[in-house]
VMD Tcl script that builds the backbone (N, CA, C; Angstrom):
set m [mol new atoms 282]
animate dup $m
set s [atomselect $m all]
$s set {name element resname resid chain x y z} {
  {N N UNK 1 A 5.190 -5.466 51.424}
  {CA C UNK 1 A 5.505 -5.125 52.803}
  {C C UNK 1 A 6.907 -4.530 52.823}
  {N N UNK 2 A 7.022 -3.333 53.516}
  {CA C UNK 2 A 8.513 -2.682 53.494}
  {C C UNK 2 A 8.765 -2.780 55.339}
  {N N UNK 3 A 9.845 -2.708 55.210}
  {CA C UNK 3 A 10.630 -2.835 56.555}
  {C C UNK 3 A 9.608 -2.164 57.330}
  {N N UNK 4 A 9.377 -0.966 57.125}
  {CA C UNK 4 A 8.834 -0.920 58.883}
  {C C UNK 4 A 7.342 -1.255 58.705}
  {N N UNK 5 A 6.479 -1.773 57.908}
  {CA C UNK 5 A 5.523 -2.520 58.271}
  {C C UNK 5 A 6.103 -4.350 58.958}
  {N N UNK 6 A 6.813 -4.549 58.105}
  {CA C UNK 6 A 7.480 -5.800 59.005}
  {C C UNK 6 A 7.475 -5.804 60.143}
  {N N UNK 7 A 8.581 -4.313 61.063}
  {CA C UNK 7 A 8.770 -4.462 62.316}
  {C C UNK 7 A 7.171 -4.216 63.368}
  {N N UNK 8 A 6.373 -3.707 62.694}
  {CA C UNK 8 A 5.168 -3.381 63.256}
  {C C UNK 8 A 4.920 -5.122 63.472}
  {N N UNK 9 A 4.620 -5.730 62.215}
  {CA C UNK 9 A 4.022 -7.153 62.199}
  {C C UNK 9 A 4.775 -7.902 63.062}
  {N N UNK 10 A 5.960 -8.137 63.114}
  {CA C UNK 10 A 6.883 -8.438 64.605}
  {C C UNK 10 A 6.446 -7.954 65.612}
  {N N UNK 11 A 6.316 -6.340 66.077}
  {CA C UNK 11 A 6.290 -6.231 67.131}
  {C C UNK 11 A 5.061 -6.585 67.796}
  {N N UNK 12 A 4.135 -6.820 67.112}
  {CA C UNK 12 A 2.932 -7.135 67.270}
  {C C UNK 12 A 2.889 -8.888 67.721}
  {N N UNK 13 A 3.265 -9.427 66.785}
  {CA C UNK 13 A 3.149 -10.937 66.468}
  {C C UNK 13 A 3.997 -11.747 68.098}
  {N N UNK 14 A 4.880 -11.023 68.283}
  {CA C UNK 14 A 5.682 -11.198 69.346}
  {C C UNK 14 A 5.607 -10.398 70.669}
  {N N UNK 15 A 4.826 -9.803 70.674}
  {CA C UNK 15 A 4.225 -9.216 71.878}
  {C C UNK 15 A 5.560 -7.713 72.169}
  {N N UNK 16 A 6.354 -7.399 71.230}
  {CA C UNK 16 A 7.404 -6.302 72.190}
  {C C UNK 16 A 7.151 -5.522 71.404}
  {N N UNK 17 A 8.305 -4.171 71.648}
  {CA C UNK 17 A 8.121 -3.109 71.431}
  {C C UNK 17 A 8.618 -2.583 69.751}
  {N N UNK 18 A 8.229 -2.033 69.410}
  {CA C UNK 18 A 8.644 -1.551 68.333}
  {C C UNK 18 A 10.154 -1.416 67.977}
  {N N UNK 19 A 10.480 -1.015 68.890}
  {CA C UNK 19 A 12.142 -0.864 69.045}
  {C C UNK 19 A 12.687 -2.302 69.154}
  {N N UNK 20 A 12.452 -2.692 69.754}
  {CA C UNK 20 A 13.008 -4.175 69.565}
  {C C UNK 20 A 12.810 -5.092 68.869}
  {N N UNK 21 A 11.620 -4.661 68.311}
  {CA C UNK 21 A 11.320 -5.493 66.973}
  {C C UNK 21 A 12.717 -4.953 66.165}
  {N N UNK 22 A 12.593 -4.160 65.649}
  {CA C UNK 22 A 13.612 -2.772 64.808}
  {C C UNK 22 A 14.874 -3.711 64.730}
  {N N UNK 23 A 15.454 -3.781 66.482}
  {CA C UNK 23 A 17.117 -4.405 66.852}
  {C C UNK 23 A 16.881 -5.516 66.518}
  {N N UNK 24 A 15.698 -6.352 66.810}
  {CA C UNK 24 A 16.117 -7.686 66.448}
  {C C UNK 24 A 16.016 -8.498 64.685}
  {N N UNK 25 A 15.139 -7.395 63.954}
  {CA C UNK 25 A 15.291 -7.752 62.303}
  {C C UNK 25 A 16.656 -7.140 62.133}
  {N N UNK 26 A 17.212 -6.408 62.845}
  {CA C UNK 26 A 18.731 -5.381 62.123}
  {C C UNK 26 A 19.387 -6.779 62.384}
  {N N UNK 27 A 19.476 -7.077 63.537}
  {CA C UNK 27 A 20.730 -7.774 64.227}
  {C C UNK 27 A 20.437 -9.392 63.289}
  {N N UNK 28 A 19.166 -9.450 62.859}
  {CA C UNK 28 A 19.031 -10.751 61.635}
  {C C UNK 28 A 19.643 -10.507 60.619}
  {N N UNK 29 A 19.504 -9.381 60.094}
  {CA C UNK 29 A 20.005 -8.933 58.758}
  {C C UNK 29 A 21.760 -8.731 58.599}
  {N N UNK 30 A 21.975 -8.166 59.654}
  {CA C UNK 30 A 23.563 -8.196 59.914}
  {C C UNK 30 A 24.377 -9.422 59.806}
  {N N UNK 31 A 23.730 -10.488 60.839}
  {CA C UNK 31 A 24.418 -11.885 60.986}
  {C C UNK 31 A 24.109 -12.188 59.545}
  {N N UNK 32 A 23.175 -12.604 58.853}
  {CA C UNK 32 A 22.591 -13.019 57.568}
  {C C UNK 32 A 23.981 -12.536 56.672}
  {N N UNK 33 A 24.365 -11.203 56.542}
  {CA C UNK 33 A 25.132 -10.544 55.631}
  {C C UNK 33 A 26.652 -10.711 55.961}
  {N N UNK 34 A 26.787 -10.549 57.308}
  {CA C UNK 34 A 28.283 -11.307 57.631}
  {C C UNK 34 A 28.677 -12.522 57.327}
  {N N UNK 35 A 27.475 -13.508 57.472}
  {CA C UNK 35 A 28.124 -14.910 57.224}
  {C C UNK 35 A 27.942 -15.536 55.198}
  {N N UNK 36 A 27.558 -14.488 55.139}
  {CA C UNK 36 A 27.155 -14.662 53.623}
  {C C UNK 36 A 28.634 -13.714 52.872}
  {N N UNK 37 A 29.133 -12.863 53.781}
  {CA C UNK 37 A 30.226 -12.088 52.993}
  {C C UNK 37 A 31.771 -13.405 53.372}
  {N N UNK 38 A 31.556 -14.227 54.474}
  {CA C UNK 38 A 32.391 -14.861 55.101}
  {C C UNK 38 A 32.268 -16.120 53.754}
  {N N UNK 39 A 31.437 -16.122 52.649}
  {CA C UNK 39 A 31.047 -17.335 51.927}
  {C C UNK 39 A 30.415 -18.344 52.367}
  {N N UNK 40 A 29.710 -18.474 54.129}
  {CA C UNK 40 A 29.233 -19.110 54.834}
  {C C UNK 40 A 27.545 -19.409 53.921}
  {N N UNK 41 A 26.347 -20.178 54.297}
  {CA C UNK 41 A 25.361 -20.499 53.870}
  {C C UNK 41 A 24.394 -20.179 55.381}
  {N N UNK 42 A 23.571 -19.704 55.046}
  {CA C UNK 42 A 22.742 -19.702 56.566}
  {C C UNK 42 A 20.949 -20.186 55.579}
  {N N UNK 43 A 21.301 -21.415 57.115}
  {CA C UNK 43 A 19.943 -21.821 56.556}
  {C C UNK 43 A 18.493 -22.300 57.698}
  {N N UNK 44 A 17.420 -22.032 57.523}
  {CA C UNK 44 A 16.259 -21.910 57.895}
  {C C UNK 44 A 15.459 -22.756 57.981}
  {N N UNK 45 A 15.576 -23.635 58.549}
  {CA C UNK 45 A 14.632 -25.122 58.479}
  {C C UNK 45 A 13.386 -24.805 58.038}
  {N N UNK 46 A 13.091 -25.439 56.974}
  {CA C UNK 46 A 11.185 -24.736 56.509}
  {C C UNK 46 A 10.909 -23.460 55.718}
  {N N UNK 47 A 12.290 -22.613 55.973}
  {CA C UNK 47 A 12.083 -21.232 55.588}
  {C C UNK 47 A 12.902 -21.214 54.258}
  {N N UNK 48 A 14.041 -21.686 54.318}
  {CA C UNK 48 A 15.023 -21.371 53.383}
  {C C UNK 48 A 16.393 -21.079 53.595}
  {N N UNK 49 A 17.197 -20.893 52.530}
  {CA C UNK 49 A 18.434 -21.375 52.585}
  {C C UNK 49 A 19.487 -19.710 51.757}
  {N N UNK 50 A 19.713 -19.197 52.753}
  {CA C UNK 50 A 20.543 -17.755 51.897}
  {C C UNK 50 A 22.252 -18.480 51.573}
  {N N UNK 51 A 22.746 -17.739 50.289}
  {CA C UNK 51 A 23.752 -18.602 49.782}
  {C C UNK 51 A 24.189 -17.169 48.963}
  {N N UNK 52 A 25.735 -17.824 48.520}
  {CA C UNK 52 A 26.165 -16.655 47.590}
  {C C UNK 52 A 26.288 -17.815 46.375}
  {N N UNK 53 A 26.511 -16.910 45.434}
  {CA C UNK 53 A 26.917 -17.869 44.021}
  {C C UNK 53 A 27.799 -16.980 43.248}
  {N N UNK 54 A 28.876 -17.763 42.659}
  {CA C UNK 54 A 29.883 -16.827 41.404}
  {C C UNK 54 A 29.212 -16.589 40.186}
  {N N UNK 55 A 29.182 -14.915 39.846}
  {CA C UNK 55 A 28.558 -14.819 38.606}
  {C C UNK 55 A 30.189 -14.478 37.699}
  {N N UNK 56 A 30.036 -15.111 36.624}
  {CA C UNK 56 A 31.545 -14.751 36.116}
  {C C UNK 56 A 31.055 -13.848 34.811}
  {N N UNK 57 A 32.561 -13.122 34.418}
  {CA C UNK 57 A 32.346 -12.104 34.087}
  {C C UNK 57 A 31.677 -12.209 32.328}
  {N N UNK 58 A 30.797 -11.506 31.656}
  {CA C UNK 58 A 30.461 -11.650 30.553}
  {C C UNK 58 A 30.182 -10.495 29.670}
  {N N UNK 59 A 29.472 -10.890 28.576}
  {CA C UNK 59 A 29.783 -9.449 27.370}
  {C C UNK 59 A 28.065 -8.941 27.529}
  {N N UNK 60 A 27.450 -7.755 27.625}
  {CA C UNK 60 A 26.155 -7.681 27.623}
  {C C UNK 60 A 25.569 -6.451 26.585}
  {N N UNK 61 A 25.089 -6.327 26.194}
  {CA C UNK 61 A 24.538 -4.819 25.093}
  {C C UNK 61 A 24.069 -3.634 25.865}
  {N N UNK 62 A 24.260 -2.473 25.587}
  {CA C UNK 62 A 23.793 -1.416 26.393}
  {C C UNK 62 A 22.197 -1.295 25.304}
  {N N UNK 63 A 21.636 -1.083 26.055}
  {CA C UNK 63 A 20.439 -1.084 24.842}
  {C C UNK 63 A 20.137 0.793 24.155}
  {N N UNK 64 A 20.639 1.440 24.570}
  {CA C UNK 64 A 20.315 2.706 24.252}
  {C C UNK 64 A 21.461 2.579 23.173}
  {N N UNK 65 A 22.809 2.312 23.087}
  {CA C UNK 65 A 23.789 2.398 21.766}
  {C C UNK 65 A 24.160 1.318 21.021}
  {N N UNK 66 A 23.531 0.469 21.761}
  {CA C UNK 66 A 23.248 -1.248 21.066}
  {C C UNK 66 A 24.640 -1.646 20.792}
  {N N UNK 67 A 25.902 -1.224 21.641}
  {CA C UNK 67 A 27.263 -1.925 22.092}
  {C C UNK 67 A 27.247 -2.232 22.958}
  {N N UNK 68 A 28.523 -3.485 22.447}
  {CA C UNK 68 A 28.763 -4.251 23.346}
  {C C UNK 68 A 29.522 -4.208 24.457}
  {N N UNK 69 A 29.271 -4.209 25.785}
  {CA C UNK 69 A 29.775 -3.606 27.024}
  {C C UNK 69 A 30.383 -5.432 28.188}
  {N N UNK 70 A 31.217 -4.879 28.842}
  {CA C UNK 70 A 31.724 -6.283 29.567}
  {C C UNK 70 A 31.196 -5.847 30.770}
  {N N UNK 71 A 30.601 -7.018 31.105}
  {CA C UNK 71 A 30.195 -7.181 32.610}
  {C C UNK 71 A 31.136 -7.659 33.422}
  {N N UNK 72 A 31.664 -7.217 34.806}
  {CA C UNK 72 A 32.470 -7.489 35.627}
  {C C UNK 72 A 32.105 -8.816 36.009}
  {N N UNK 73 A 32.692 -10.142 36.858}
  {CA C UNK 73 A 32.577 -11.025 37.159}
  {C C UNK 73 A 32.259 -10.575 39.051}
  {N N UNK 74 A 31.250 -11.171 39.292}
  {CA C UNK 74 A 30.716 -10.542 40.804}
  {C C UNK 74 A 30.307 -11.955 41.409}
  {N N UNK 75 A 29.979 -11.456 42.863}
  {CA C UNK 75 A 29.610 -12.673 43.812}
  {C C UNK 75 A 28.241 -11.998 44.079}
  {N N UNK 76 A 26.981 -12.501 44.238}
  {CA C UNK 76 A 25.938 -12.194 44.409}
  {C C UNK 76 A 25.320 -13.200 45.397}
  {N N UNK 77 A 24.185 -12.864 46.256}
  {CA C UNK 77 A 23.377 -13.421 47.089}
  {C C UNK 77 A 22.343 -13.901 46.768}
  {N N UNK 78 A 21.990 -15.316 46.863}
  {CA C UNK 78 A 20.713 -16.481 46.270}
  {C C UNK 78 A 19.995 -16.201 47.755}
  {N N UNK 79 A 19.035 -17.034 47.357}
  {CA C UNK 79 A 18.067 -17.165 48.095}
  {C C UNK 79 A 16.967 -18.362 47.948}
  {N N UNK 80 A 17.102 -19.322 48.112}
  {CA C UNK 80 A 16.418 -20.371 47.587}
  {C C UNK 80 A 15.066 -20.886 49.205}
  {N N UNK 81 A 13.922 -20.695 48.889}
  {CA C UNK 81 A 13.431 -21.033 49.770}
  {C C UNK 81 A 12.746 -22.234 50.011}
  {N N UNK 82 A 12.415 -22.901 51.119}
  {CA C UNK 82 A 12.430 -23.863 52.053}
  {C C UNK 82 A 10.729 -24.557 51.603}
  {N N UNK 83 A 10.767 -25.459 51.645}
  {CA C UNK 83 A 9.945 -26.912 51.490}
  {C C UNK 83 A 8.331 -26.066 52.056}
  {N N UNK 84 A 8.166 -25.874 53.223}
  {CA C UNK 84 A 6.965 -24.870 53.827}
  {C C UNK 84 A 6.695 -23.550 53.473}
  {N N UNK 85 A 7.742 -22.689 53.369}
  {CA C UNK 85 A 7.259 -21.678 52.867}
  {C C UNK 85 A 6.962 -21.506 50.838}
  {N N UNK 86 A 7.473 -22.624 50.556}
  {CA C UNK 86 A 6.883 -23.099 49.162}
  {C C UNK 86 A 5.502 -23.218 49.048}
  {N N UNK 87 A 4.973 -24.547 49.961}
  {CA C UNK 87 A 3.695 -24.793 50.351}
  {C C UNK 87 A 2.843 -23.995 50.589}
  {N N UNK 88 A 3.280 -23.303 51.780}
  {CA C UNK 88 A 1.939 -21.732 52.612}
  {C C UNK 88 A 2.265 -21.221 50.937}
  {N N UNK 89 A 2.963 -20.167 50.081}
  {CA C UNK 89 A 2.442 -19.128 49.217}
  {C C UNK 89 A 2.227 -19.867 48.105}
  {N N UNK 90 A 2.353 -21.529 48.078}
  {CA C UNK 90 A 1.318 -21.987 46.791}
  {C C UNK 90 A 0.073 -22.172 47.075}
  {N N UNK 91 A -0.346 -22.454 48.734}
  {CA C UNK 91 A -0.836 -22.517 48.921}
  {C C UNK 91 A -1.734 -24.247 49.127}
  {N N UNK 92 A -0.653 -25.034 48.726}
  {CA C UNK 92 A -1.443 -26.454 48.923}
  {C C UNK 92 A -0.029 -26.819 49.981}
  {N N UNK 93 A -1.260 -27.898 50.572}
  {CA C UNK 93 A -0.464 -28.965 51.429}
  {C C UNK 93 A -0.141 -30.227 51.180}
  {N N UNK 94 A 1.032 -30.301 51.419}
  {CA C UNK 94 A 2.017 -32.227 51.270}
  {C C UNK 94 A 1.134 -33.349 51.791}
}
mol reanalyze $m
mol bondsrecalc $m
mol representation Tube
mol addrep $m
């Protein structure tokens, strides 16, 4: 599923308009990314839990000249999801 089948499945699922489906996944995605750049955790009862984590910096191989190249040390975005939505795509119930 790519974004604008999403906002279709929103706008549908929720009875509005396409367009507001649109503003209201942006305006999710925005808050989501602000409070995650702030080092904040935003979390989803049932759904899941968005988080950053420190990747520190390390040595990795380029595989085309098979040297050894340094990886920068970065902050990256987790995503660990929630107790129910585990369940629904395994598909069994607790």
């Amino acid at each position: 599923m790519n974004k604008s089948e999403l906002i279709d499945a929103m706008a549908a699922d929720a009875g509005i308009s396409k367009a507001a489906a649109k503003k209201a996944l942006d305006s999710f995605t925005g808050s989501v990314t602000k409070a995650l750049k702030k080092g904040d955790k935003v979390s989803l009862v049932g759904f899941g839990t968005f988080s950053t984590s420190k990747r520190s910096a390390r040595n990795g191989i380029n595989p085309q000249t098979k040297k050894t190249i340094k990886i920068a040390a970065k902050t990256v975005a987790k995503f660990k999801a929630g107790s129910e939505l585990s369940s629904a795509v395994d598909g069994k119930k607790k």
